[in-house]
C-alpha positions in Angstrom: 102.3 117.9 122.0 100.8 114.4 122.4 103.1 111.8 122.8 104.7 109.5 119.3 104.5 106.3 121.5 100.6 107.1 121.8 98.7 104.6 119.4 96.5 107.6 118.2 99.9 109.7 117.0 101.4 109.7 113.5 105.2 108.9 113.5 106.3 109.2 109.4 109.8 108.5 107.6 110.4 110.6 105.1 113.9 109.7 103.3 115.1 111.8 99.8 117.8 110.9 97.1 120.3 111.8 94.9 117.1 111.3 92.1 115.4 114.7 90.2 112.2 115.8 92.3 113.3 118.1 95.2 109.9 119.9 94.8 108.0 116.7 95.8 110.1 116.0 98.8 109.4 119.5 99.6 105.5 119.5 99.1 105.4 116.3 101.0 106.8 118.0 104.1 104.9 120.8 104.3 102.2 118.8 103.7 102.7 116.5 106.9 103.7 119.3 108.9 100.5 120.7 108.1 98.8 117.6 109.2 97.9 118.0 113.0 97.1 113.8 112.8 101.0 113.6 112.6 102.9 114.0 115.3 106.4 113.7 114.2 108.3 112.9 110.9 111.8 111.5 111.4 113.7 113.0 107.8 116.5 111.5 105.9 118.3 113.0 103.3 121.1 111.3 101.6 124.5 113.7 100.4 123.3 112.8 96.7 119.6 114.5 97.9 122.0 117.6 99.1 123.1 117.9 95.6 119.9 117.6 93.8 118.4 120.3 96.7 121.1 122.9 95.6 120.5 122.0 92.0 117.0 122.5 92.3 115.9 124.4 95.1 118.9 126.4 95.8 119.3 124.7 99.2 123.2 125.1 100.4 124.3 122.3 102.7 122.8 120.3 105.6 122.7 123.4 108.4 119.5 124.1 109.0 118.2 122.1 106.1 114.5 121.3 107.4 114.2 125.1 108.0 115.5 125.9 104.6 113.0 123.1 103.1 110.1 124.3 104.6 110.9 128.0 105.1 110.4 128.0 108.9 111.5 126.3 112.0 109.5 122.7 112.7 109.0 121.2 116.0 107.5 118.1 114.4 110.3 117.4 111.4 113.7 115.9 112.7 116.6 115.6 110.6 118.7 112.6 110.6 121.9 111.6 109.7 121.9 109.3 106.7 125.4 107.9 108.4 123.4 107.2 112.2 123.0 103.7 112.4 122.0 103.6 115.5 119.2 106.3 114.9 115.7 105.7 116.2 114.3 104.6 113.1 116.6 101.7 112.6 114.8 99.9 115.0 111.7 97.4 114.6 111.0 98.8 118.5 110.7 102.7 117.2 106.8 102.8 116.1 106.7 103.9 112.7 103.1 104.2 110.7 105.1 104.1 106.8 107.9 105.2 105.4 108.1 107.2 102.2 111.2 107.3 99.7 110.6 110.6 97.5 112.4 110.6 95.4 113.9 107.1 95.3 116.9 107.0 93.4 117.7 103.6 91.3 120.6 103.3 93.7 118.6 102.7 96.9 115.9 100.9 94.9 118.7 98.0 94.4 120.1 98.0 97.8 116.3 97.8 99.6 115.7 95.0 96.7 118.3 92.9 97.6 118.6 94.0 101.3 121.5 96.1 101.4 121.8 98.0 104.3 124.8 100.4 104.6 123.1 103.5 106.2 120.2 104.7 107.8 117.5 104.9 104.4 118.6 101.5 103.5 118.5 100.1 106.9 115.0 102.2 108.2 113.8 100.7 104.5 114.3 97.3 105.7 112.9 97.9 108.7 109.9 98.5 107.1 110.1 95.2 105.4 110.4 93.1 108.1 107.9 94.7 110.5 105.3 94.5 107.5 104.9 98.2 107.4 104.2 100.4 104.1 106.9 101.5 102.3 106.6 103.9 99.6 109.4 103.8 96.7 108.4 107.2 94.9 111.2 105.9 91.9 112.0 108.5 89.6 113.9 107.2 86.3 113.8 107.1 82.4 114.1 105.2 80.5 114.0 102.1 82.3 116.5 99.2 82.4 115.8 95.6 82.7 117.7 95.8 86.1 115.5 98.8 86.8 112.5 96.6 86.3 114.0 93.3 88.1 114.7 95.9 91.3 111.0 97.2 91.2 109.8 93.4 91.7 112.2 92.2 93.7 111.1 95.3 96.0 107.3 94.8 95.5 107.9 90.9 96.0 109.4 92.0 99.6 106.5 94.2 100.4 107.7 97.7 99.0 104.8 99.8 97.1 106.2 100.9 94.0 104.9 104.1 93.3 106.4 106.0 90.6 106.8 109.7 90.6 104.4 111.0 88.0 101.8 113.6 88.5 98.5 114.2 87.4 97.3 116.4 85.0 93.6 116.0 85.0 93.4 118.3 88.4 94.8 121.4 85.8 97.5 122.1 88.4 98.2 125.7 87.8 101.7 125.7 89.4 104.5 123.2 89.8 103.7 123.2 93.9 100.3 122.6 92.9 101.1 119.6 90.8 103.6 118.2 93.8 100.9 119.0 96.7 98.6 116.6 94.4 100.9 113.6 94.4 101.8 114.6 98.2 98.0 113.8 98.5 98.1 110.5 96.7 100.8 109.0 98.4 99.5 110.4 101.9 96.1 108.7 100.9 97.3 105.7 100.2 99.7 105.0 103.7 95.9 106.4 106.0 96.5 110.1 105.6 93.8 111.4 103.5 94.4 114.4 102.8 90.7 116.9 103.0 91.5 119.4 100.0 92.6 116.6 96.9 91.3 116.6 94.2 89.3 113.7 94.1 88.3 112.6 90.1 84.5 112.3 89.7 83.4 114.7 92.7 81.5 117.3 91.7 82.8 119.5 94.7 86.5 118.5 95.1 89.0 121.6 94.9 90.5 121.6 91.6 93.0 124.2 92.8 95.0 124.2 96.0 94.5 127.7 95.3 90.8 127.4 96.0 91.4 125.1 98.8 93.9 128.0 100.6 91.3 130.5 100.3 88.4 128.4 102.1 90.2 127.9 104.9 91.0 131.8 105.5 
């Protein structure tokens, strides 16, 4: 495996939190473990994410949580400690391409507006701030408050992308992991990892179905 400190490899932070959406974090991760441009994503999930896994996904617990995400062993996703300070990615030194927040719970959208840094999401957030690097807030919340709002531009005022955690319909996902790998693709797009099977509106030829896309690469 190529080495992360190599300018040409893709180091990723993907964080979750306690916000509705454990499908999308999960989509996104198989998604970049698909990817052979990226090398290695550092993951973060907060005890509130725990919750919402169990809720959602039936996931029990941190043990073996990237393995019970993605249903297989990874050599390229690394679980972190939300607690670890001191972890790799809560350094400007570590070389990270982006970092994506999905979902981003209200909670963490406040403390990375106002640069509140009590563990390792908030802190690899601000990171991202201050070494001018994308970070991707994938906030999932309704209805909106007026502190909501103030906390979204505040955060986009500091350099955060604001991207809210809606999916698209005009692709005519025909599953719910359809629907999730689309807006995996969007937000991949958007930090330099395009991915080749989106659907692409106004292409005559892009893969409506992720279906369609599995069965051309057999």
């Amino acid at each position: 495996m190529p080495n992360p400190l190599h300018p040409s490899a893709h180091v990723l932070t993907v964080a979750a939190t306690g916000a509705s959406g454990a499908l999308f974090t999960r989509e996104m991760l198989l998604t970049l473990e698909r990817d052979e441009r990226v090398q290695r994503i550092n993951f973060i999930a907060s005890d509130n994410a725990l919750r919402v896994f169990a809720e959602e996904l039936g996931i029990k617990g941190r043990n073996n949580l990237v393995e019970q995400l993605l249903g297989k062993k990874s050599e390229k996703v690394h679980a972190l400690n939300n607690d670890d300070i001191g972890a790799n990615v809560a350094s400007g030194s570590y070389p990270t391409r982006a970092m994506i927040v999905i979902p981003c719970s209200m909670g963490t959208l406040a403390r990375v507006a106002h640069g509140l840094a009590g563990n390792l999401i908030d802190r690899a957030a601000d990171v991202c701030l201050k070494e001018k690097r994308p970070l991707v807030l994938c906030t999932r919340e309704t209805p909106l408050n007026r502190v909501h709002i103030r906390n979204m531009d505040w955060a986009a005022e500091a350099g955060a992308t604001i991207y809210p955690l809606i999916p698209t319909f005009y692709n005519q996902p025909k599953s719910f992991d359809e629907m999730a790998y689309q807006f995996a693709c969007r937000v991949l797009q958007f930090v330099g990892l395009e991915q080749k099977d989106a659907y692409r509106w106004g292409q005559e030829n892009s893969l409506r179905r992720r279906g369609d896309a599995e069965k051309n690469k057999a």
